[in-house]
Biotite code that builds the C-alpha atoms (Angstrom):
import biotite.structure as struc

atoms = struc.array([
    struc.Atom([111.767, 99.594, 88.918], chain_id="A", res_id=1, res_name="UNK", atom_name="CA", element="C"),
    struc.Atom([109.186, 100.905, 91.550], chain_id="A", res_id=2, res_name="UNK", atom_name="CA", element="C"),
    struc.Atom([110.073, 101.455, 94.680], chain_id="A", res_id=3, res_name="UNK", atom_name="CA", element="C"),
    struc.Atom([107.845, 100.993, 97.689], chain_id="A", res_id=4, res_name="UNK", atom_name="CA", element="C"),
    struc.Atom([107.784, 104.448, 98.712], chain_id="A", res_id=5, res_name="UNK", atom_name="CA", element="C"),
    struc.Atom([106.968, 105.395, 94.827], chain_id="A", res_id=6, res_name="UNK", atom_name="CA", element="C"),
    struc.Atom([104.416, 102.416, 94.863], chain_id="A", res_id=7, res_name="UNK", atom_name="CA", element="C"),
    struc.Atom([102.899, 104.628, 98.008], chain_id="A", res_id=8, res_name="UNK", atom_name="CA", element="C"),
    struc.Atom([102.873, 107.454, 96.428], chain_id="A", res_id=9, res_name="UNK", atom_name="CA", element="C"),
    struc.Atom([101.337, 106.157, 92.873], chain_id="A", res_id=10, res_name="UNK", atom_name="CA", element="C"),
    struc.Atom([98.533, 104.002, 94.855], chain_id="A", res_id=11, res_name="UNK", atom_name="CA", element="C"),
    struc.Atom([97.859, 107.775, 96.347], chain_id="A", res_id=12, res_name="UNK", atom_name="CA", element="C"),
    struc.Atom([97.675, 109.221, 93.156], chain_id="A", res_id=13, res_name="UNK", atom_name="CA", element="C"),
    struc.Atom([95.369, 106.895, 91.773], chain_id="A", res_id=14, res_name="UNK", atom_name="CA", element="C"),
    struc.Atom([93.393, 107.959, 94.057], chain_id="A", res_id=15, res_name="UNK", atom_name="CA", element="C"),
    struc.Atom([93.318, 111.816, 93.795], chain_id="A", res_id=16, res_name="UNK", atom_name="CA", element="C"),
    struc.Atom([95.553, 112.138, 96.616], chain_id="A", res_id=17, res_name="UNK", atom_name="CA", element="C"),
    struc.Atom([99.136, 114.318, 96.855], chain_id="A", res_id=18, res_name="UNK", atom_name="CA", element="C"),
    struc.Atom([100.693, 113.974, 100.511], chain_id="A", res_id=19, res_name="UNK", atom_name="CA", element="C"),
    struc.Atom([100.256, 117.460, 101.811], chain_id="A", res_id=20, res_name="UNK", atom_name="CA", element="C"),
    struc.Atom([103.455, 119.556, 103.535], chain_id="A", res_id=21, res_name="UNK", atom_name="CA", element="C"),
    struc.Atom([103.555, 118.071, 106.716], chain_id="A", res_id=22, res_name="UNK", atom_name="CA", element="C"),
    struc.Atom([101.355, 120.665, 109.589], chain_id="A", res_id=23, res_name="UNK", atom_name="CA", element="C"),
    struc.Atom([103.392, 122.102, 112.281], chain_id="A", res_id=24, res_name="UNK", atom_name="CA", element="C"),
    struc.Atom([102.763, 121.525, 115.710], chain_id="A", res_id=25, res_name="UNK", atom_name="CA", element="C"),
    struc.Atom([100.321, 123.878, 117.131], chain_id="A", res_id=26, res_name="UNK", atom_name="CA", element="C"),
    struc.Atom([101.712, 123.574, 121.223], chain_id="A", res_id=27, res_name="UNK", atom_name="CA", element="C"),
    struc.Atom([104.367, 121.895, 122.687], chain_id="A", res_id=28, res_name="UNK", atom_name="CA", element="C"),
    struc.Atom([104.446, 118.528, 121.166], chain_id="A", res_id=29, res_name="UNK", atom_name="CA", element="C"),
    struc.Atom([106.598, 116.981, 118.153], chain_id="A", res_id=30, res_name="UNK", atom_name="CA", element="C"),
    struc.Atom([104.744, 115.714, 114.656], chain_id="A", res_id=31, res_name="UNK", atom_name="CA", element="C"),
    struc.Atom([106.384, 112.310, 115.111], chain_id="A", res_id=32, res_name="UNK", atom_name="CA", element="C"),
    struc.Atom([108.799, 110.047, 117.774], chain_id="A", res_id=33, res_name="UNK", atom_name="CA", element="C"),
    struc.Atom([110.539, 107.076, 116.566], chain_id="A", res_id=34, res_name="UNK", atom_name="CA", element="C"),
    struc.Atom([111.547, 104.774, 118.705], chain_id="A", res_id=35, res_name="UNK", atom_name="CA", element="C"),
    struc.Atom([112.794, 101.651, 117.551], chain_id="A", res_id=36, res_name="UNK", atom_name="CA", element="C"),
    struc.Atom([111.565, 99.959, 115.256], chain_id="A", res_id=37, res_name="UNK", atom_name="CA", element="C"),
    struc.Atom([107.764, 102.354, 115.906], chain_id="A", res_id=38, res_name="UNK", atom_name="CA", element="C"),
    struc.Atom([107.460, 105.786, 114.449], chain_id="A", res_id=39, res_name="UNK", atom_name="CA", element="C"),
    struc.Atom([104.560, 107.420, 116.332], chain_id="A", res_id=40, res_name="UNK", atom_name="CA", element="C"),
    struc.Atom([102.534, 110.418, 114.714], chain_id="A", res_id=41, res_name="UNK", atom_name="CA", element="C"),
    struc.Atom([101.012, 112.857, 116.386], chain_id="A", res_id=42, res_name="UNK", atom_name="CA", element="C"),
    struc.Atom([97.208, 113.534, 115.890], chain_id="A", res_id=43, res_name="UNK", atom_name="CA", element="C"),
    struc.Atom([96.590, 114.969, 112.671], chain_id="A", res_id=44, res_name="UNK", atom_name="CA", element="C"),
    struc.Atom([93.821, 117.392, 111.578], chain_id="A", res_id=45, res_name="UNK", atom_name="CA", element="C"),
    struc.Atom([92.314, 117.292, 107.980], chain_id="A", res_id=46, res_name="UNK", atom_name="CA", element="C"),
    struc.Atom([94.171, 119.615, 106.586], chain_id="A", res_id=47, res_name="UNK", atom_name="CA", element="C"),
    struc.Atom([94.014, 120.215, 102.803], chain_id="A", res_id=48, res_name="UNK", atom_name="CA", element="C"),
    struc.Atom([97.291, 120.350, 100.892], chain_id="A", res_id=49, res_name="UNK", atom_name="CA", element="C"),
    struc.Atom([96.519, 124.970, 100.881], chain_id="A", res_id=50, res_name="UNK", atom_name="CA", element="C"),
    struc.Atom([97.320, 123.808, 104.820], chain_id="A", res_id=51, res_name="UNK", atom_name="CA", element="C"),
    struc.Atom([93.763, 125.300, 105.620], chain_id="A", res_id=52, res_name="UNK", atom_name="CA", element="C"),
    struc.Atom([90.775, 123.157, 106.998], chain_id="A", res_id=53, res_name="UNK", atom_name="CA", element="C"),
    struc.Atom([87.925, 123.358, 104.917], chain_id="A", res_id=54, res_name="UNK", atom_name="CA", element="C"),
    struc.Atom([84.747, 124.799, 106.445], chain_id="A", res_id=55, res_name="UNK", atom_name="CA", element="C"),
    struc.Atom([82.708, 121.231, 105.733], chain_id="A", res_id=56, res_name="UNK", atom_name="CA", element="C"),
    struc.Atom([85.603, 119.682, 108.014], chain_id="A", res_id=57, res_name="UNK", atom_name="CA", element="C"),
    struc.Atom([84.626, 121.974, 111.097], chain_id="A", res_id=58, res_name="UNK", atom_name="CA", element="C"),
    struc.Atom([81.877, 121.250, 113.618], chain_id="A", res_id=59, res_name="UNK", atom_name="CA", element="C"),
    struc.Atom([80.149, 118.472, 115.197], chain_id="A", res_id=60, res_name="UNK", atom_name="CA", element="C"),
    struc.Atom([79.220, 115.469, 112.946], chain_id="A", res_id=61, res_name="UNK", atom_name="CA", element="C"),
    struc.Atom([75.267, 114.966, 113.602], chain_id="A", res_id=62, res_name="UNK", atom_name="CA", element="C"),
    struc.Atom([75.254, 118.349, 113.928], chain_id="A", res_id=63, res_name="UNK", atom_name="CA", element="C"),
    struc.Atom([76.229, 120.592, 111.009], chain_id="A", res_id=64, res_name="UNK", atom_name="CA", element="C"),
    struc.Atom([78.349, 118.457, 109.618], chain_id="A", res_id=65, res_name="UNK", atom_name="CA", element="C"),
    struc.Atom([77.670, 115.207, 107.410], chain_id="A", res_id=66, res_name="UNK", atom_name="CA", element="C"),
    struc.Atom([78.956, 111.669, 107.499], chain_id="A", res_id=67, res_name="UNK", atom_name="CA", element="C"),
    struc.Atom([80.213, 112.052, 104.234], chain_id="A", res_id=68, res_name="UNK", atom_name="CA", element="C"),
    struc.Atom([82.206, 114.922, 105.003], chain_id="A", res_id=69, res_name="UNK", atom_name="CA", element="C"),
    struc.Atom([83.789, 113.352, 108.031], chain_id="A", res_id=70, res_name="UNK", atom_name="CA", element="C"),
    struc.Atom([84.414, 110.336, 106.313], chain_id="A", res_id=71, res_name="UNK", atom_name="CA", element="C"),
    struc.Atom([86.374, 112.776, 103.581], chain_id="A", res_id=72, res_name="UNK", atom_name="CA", element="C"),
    struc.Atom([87.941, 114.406, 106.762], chain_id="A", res_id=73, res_name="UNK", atom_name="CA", element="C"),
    struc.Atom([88.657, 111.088, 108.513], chain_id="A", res_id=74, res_name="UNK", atom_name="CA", element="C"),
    struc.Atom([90.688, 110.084, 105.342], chain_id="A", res_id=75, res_name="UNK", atom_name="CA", element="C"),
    struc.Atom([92.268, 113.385, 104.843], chain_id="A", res_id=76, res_name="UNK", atom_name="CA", element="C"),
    struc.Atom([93.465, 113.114, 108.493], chain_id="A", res_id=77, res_name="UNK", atom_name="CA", element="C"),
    struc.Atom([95.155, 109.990, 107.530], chain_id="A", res_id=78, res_name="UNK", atom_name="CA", element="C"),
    struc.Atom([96.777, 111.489, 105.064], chain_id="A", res_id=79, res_name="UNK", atom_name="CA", element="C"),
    struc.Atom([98.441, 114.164, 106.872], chain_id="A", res_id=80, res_name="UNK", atom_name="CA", element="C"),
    struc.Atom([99.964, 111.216, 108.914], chain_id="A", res_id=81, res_name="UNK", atom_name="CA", element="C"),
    struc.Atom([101.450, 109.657, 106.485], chain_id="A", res_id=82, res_name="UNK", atom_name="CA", element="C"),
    struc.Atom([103.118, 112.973, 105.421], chain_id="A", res_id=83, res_name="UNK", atom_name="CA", element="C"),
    struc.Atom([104.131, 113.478, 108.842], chain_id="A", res_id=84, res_name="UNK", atom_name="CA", element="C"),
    struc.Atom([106.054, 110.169, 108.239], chain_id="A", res_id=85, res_name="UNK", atom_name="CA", element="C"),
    struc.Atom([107.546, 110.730, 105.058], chain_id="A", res_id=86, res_name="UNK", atom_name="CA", element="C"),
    struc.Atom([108.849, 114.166, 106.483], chain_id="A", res_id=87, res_name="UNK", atom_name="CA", element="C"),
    struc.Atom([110.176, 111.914, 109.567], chain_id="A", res_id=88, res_name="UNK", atom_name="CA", element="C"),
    struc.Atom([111.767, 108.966, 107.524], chain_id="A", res_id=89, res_name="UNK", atom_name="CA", element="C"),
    struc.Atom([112.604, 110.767, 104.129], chain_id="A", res_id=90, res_name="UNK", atom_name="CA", element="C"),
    struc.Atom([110.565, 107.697, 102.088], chain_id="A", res_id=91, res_name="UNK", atom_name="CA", element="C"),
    struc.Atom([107.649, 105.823, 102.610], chain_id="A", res_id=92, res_name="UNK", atom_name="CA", element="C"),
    struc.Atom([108.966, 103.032, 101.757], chain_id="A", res_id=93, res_name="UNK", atom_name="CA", element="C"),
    struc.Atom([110.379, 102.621, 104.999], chain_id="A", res_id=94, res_name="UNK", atom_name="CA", element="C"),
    struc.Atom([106.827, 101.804, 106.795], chain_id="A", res_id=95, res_name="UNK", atom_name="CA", element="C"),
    struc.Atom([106.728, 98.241, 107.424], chain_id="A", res_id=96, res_name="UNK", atom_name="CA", element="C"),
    struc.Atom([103.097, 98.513, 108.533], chain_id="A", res_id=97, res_name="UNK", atom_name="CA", element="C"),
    struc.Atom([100.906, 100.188, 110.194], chain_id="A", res_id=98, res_name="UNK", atom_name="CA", element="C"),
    struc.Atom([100.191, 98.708, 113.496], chain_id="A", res_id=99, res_name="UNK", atom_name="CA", element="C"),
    struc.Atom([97.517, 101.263, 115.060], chain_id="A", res_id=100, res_name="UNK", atom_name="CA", element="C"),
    struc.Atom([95.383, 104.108, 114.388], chain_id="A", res_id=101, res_name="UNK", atom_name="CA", element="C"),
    struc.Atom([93.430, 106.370, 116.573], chain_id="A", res_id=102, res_name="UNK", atom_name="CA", element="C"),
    struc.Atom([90.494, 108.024, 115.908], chain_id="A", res_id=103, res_name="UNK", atom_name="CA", element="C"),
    struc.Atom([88.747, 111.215, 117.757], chain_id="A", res_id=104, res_name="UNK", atom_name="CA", element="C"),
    struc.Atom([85.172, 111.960, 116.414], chain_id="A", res_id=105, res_name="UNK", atom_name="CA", element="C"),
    struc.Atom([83.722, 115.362, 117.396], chain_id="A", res_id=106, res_name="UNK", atom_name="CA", element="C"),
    struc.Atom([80.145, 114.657, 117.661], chain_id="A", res_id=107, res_name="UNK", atom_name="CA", element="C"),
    struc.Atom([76.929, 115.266, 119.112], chain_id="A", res_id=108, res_name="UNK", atom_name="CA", element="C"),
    struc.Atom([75.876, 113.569, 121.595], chain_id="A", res_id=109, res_name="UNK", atom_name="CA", element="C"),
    struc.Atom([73.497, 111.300, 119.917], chain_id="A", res_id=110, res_name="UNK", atom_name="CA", element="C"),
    struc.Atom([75.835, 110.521, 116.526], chain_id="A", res_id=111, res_name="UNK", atom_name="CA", element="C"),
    struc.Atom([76.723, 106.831, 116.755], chain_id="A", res_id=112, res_name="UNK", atom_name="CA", element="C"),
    struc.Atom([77.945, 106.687, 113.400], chain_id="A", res_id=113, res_name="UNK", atom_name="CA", element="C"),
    struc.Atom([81.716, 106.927, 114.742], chain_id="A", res_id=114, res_name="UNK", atom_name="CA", element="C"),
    struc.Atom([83.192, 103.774, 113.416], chain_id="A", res_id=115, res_name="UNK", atom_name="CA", element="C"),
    struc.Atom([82.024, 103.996, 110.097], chain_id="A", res_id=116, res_name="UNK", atom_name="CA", element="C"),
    struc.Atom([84.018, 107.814, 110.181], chain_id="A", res_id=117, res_name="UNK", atom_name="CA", element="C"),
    struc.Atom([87.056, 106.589, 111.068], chain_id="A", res_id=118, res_name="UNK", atom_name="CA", element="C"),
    struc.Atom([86.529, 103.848, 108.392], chain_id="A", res_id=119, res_name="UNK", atom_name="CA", element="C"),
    struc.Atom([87.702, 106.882, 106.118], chain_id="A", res_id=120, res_name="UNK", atom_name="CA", element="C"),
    struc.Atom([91.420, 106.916, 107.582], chain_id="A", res_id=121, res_name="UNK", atom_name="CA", element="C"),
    struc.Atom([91.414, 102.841, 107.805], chain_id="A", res_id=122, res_name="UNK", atom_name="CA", element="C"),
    struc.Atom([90.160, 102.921, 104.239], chain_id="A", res_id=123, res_name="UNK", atom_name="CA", element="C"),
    struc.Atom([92.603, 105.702, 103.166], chain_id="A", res_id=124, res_name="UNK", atom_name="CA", element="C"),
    struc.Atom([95.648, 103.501, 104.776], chain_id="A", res_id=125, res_name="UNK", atom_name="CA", element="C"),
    struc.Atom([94.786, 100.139, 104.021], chain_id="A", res_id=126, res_name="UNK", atom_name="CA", element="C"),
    struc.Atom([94.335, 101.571, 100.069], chain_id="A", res_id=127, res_name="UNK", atom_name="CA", element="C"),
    struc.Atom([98.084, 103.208, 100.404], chain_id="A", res_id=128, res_name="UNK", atom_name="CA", element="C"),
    struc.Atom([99.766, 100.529, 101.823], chain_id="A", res_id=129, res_name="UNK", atom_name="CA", element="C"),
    struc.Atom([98.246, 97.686, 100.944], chain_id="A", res_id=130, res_name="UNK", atom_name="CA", element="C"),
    struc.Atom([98.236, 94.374, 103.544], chain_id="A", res_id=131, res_name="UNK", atom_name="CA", element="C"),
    struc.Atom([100.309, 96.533, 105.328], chain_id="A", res_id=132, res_name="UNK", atom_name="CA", element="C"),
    struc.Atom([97.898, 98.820, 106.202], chain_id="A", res_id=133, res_name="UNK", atom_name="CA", element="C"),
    struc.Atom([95.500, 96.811, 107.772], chain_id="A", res_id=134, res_name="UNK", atom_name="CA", element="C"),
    struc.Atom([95.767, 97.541, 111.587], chain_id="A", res_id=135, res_name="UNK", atom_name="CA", element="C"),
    struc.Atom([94.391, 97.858, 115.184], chain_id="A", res_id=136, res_name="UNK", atom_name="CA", element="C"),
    struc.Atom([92.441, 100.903, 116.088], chain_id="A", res_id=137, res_name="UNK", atom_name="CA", element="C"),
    struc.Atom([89.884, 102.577, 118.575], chain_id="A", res_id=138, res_name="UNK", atom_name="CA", element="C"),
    struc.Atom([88.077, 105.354, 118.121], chain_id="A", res_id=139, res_name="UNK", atom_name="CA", element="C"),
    struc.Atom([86.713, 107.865, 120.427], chain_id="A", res_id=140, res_name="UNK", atom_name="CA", element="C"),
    struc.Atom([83.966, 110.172, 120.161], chain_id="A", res_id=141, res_name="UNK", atom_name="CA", element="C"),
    struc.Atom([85.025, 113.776, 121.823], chain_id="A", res_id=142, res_name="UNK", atom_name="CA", element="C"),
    struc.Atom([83.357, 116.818, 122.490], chain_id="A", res_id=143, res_name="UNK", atom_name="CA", element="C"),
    struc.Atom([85.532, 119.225, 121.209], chain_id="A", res_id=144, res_name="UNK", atom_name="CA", element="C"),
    struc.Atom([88.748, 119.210, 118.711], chain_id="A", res_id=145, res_name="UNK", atom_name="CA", element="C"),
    struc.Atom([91.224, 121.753, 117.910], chain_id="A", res_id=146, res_name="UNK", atom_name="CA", element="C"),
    struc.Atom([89.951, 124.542, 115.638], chain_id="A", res_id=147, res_name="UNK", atom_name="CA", element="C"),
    struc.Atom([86.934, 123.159, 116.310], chain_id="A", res_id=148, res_name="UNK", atom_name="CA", element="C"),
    struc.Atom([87.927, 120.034, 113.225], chain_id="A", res_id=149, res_name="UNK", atom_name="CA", element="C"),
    struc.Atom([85.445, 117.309, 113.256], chain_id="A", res_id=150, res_name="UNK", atom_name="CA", element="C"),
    struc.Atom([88.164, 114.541, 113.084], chain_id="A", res_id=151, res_name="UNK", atom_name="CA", element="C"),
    struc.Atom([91.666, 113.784, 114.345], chain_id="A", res_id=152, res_name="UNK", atom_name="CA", element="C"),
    struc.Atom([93.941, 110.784, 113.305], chain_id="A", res_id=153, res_name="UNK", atom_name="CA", element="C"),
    struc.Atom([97.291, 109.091, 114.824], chain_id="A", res_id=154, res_name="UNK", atom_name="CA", element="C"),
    struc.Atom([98.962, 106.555, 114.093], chain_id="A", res_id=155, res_name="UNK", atom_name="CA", element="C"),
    struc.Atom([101.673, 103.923, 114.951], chain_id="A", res_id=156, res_name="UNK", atom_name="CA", element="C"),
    struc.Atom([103.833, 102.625, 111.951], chain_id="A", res_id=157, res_name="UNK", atom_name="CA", element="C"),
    struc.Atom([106.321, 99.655, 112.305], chain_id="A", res_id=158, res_name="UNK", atom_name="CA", element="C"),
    struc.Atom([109.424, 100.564, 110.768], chain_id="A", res_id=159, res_name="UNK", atom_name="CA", element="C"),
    struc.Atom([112.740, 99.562, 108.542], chain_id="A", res_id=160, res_name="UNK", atom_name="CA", element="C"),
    struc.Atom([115.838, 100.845, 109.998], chain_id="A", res_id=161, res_name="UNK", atom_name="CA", element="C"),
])
């Protein structure tokens, strides 16, 4: 019999996806807070599962780098949270739902395409977890991300104890 968590994990699959090893935090923050029944996740970059970000996943979208890409990136991002809460909670199958995600979109100026990137991660977590990935979000265009990614994901996840 399949588990939730497995369920998670196969839906990924299906999809070409393998949770990558969770990042490390690159200052003085932790990858994820639980509190309660809420696991928080830190922003995630779009890491690939070699840990590196690939160069079509760096820059400004509008500017050097396409919507397609940062709709790839965008759901990559995603990804990396939900590894971030598998490391945290030791099986998916513990995520309730997911009740928010956040989106930061580094653009130029003139790129109002922003929803329709972040649609990657809300695409990407609605897929994985089914009904239960359907949730709130905002999304923020920014002028500059950390090694210079063109997307950055967090997200809120309700919990079983």
């Amino acid at each position: 019999m399949e588990t939730r968590g497995s369920e998670i994990e196969r839906r990924l699959k299906e999809l070409g996806h393998v949770l990558p090893q969770p990042a490390a935090p690159i200052a003085n923050y932790v990858p994820a807070v639980a509190s309660g029944a809420l696991l928080f996740i830190s922003g995630q970059l779009p890491f690939g599962v070699d840990g590196k970000l690939a160069s079509a996943h760096v820059g400004k979208i509008g500017a050097g780098v396409s919507e397609a890409d940062a709709v790839r990136a965008a759901a990559l991002s995603a990804l990396n949270c939900l590894a971030q809460a598998q490391a945290a909670l030791g099986d998916l199958g513990r995520i309730r739902r997911c009740v928010r995600l956040g989106g930061f979109i580094n653009s130029a100026g003139d790129f109002v395409g922003l929803a329709g990137v972040m649609n990657g991660a809300s695409d990407l977590m609605a897929t994985a977890l089914g009904p239960a990935g359907v949730h709130a979000r905002s999304t923020v265009g920014v002028a500059q991300l950390p090694f210079g990614a063109c997307v950055e994901v967090e997200a809120i996840f309700e919990i079983a104890p």
